[in-house]
C-alpha positions, 0 to 999 in steps of 0.5 A: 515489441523490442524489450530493454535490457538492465543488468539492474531492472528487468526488460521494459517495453519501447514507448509505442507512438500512435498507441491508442488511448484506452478509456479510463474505468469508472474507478479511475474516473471516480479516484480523479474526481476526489482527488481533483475536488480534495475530498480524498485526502479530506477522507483519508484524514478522517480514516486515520482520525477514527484508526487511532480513535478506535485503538487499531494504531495502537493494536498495530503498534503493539503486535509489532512491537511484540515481534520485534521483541520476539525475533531481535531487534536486528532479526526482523525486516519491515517486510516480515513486520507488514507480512505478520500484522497485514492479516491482523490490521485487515480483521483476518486472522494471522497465517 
């Protein structure tokens, strides 16, 4: 398989004609069908609802806050942000 080069993006494959189709797996067929049928938005709606009802935005809200306080304004990233509250907002505990 020949690779393209970028000066700005790695090397990406050539499309292959003939390519044989692989099946979908069941979670891909499941994630269709809610999106085809709306029920995935429908659940994600009620997902937020209940985050703010149970005060997790608000946590979240304030753990960045607190870090942006305690690095600087202009001396953190939204990286760092996601890399320090992701353990917390997923109920583990930070690094």
């Amino acid at each position: 398989m020949k690779l393209k080069a970028s000066v700005n993006r790695p090397p990406t494959p050539d499309v292959v004609e003939n390519a044989p189709e692989r099946e979908p797996t069941l979670q891909e067929l499941i994630n269709i069908k809610l999106i085809e049928t709306g029920e995935k938005e429908r659940l994600m709606e009620l997902l937020r609802e209940r985050l703010v009802d149970c005060g997790w935005k608000d946590e979240m809200k304030a753990l960045c806050r607190a870090v942006v306080k305690k690095k600087g304004r202009n001396n953190v990233t939204v990286d760092e942000l996601v890399h320090v509250i992701t353990p917390k907002g997923r109920g583990q505990e930070n690094p």
